[in-house]
C-alpha positions, 0 to 999 in steps of 0.5 A: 520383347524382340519376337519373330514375324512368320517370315523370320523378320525381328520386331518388338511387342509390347505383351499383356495377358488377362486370364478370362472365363468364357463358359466354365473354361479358363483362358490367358488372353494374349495381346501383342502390340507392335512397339518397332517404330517406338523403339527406333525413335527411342534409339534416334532421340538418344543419339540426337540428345547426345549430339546435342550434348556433344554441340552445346560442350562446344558452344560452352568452350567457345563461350569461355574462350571469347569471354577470357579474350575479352577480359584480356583486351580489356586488362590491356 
């Protein structure tokens, strides 16, 4: 969940909420924990796994090349 700081800065929240008795009185229990930095690795292992992708097309290509001029050498 995007939330503001008090200082307008965005971050992300993980938020659970319990409801708890204390007394005779009911309450909701919220717990916000702070997920900013989960979600920037997130976004930098996507785009790492996308240049990977993007590498190993790449090698796959090359690899076809090399093993159809190979044939071609050898048919000669």
């Amino acid at each position: 969940m995007p939330l503001h700081r008090k200082d307008g800065r965005l971050f992300f929240a993980d938020v659970s909420s319990f409801p708890i008795t204390v007394g005779n009185r009911d309450y909701w229990l919220d717990i916000f924990k702070d997920v900013t930095e989960r979600m920037g690795a997130t976004s930098r292992q996507g785009r790492a796994l996308d240049e990977l992708r993007a590498h190993t097309q790449e090698l796959n290509d090359f690899v076809c090349l090399v093993s159809h001029d190979l044939k071609a050498v050898r048919a000669a």
